[in-house]
Structure formats: C-alpha cells, structure tokens
C-alpha positions as CSV (number, residue, x, y, z in Angstrom):
1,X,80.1,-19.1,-50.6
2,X,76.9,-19.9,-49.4
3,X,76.2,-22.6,-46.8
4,X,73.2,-24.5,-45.8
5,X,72.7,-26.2,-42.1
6,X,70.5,-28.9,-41.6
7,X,69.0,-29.7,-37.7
8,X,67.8,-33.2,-38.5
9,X,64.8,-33.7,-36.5
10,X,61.3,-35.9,-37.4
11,X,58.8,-33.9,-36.0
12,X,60.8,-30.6,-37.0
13,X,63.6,-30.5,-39.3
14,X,65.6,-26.6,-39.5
15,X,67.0,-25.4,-41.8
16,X,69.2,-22.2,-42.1
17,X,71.2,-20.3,-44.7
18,X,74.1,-18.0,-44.9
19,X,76.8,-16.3,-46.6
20,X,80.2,-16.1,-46.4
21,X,82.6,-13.6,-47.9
22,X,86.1,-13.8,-46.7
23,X,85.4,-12.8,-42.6
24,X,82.0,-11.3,-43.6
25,X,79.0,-13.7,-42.6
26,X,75.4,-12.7,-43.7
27,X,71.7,-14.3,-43.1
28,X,69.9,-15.5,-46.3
29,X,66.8,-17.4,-44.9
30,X,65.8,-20.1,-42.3
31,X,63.1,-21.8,-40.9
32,X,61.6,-25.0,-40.1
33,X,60.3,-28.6,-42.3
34,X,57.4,-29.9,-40.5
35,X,56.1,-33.4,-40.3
36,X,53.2,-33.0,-38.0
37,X,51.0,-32.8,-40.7
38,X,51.4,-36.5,-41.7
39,X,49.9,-39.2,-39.2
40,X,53.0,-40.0,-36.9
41,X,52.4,-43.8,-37.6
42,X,53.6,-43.2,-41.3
43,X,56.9,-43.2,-41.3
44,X,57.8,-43.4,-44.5
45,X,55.7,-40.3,-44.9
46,X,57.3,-38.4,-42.9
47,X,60.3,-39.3,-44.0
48,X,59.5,-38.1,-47.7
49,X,57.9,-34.8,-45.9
50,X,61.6,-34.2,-44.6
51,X,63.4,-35.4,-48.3
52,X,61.2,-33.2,-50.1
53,X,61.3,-30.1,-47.6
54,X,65.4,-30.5,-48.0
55,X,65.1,-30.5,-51.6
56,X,63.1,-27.4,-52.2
57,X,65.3,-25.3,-49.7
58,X,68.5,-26.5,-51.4
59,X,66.8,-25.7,-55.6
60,X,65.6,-22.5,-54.0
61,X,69.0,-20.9,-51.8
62,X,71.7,-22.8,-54.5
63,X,74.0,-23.5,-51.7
64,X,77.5,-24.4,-52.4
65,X,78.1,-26.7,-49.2
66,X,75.8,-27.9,-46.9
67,X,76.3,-29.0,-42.9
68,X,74.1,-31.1,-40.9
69,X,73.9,-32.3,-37.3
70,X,75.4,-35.5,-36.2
71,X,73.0,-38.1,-34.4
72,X,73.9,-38.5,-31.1
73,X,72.8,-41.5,-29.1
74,X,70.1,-41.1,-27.0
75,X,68.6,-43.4,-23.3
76,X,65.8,-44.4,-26.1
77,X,67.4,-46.3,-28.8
78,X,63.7,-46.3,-30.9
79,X,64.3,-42.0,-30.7
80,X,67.8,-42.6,-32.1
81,X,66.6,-44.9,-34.7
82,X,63.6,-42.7,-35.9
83,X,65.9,-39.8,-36.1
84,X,68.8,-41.1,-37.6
85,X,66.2,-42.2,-40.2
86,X,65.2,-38.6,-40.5
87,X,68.8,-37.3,-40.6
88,X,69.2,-39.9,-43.5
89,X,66.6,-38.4,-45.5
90,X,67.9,-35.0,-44.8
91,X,71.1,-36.4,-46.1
92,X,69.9,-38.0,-49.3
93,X,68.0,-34.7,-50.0
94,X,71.7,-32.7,-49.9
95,X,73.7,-35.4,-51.9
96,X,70.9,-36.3,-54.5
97,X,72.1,-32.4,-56.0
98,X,75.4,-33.6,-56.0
99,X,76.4,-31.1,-52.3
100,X,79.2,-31.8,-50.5
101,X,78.2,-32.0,-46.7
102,X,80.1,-31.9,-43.8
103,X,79.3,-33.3,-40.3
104,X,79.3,-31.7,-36.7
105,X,78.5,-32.7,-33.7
106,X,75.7,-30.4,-31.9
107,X,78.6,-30.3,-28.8
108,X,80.8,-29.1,-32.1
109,X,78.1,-27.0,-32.7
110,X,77.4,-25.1,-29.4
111,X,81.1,-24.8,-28.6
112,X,82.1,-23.0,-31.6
113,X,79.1,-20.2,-31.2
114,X,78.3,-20.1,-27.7
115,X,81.4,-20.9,-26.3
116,X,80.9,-24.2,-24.2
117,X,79.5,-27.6,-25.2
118,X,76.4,-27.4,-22.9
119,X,75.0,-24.5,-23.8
120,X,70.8,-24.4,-23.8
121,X,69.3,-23.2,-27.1
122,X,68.4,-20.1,-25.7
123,X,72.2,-19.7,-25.4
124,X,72.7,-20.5,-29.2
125,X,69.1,-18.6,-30.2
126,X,70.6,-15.4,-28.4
127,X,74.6,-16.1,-30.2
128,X,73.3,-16.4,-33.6
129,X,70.9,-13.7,-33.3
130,X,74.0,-11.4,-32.6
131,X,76.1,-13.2,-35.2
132,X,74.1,-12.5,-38.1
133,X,72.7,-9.1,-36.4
134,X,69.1,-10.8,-36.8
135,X,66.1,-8.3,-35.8
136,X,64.9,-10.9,-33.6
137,X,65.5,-14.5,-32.3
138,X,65.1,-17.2,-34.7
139,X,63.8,-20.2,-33.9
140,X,65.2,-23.3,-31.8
141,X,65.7,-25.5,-34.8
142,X,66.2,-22.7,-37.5
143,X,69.1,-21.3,-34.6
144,X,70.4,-24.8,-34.3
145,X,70.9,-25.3,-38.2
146,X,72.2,-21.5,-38.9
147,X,74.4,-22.4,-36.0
148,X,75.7,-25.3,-38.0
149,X,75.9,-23.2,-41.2
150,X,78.4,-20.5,-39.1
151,X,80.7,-23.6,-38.0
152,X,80.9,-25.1,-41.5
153,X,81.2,-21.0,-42.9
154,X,84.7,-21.0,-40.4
155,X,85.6,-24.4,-40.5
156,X,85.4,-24.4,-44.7
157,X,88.4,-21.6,-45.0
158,X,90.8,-24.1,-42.8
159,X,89.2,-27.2,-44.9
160,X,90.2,-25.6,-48.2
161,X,93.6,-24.9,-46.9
162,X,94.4,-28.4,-45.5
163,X,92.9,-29.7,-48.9
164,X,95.2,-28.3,-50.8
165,X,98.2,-29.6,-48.6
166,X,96.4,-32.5,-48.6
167,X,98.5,-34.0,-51.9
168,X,101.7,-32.8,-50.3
169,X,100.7,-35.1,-47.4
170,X,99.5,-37.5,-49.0
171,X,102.6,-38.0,-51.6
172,X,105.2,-37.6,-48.8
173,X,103.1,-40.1,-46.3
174,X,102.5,-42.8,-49.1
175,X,106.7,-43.1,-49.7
176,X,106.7,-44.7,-45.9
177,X,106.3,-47.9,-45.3
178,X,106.0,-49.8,-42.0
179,X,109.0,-46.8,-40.7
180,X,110.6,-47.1,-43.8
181,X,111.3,-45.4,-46.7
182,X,110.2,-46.9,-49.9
C-alpha cells in the first residue's frame, strides 16, 4: 500500500510518501508545496498554490490512502483560521481523486515515532530519518508529513481489521435498544 502524508501549512505545505508491505516500510519521495511565491495578501492564491501542489503529488506517487495533520488551535485565532483554510485545500486536493484520508493529531503524530507527545522536530527529523534508513535528514515539513504517512502505514493494518468486524458490531449493536433486546 502506498501512503501519502500531508503537513498542512500556508506558507509551506509537506508532503511525504511511503510504502508499506506487511511490517516492511520504504521511502518513495517527499518534500515541500510553497506559497511564498504568491503575494501573501492573496489568499485565494495561495490557497490554489497549495490545491494544485496536492494534486500533482497525488497523479504523480498514485497513493492508495492518504493522512493529513489535524489543525490544532492556536493563541492567534486569524493563524488558525488561515491554516485551517490551507489544510482545507490540502484536503479537497486528496478527496477530489476520490482518497480516503485519515486524520491525526500532530501530538498523535510525534507520540507514535518519537515516543512522547512533545517531541521538537528535530526529534521527529532524526526518528524518521532512521525509520526509513534515509541518507540524510529530511526536511521539517517533509519529516512532519512522512511522520504522518508511518502512523497511517501502522494504524491502516489495525483499521482494516476493526473494518471488517465492524459489520459484526454493527449487526449485534443495532438488535439493542435503550438496554433492550429488540
């Protein structure tokens, strides 16, 4: 399966690739969609900048799943806003070629690779690096977004597996009503 992180970001926007088969994770590509190019009072262009970047990634890897970075909330609600709008384009680049996407938080995120929820991104730079027995560190955004695509690459297997219990659950739960049977 092959698995594409997003690191939602307006000025930067990473991106990074891998595969998985069974245990067996490998590096396919990463980097970075930059919006500094634009003027940073056009929004909208920046926006399209981060929609278009999204979309040539995904047509050129064929991922089968994508992950992306949940917004947190930040002191500056205008910084949420503007990147929440850039995570939205992000978003609407993935699911506009019909990819299932999956959410994490970047706490999610640093927990699962580095081992605690405050970890620096030099911390997840160095983790991933190993991970995927990279030559060299990748970047802060391109780390943060393969970072993303190893916690989807583990979390899929159990996914897949609760899926398909997920009808068993769902029958069984749906014959109670209210503590009763029905």
């Amino acid at each position: 399966m092959r698995i594409l992180g997003i690191d939602p970001g307006l000025q930067r926007t990473g991106f990074g690739v891998v595969d998985i088969d069974g245990s067996q994770l490998s590096y396919v590509a990463s980097g970075t969609i930059s919006t500094t190019e634009a003027d940073k009072g056009n929004l909208p262009a920046r926006l399209k900048l981060i929609f278009d970047g999204v979309c040539e990634v995904r047509q050129r890897y064929q991922p089968q799943s994508a992950s992306v970075e949940i917004v947190f909330v930040n002191v500056n609600p205008q910084s949420t806003l503007l990147l929440g709008q850039a995570r939205g384009a992000a978003l609407a680049a993935l699911v506009s070629g019909d990819l299932p996407v999956a959410e994490y938080t970047a706490l999610q995120m640093k927990k699962a690779i580095v081992g605690h929820g405050l970890a620096s991104k030099d911390q997840v730079q160095a983790m991933v690096m190993r991970l995927l027995q990279l030559p060299g560190l990748p970047g802060k955004d391109a780390a943060d977004a393969l970072g993303l695509a190893i916690v989807h690459a583990h979390a899929a297997r159990h996914l897949l597996a609760l899926g398909s219990a997920g009808d068993l659950a769902r029958r069984s739960q749906s014959q109670y009503r209210r503590g009763r049977a029905v």
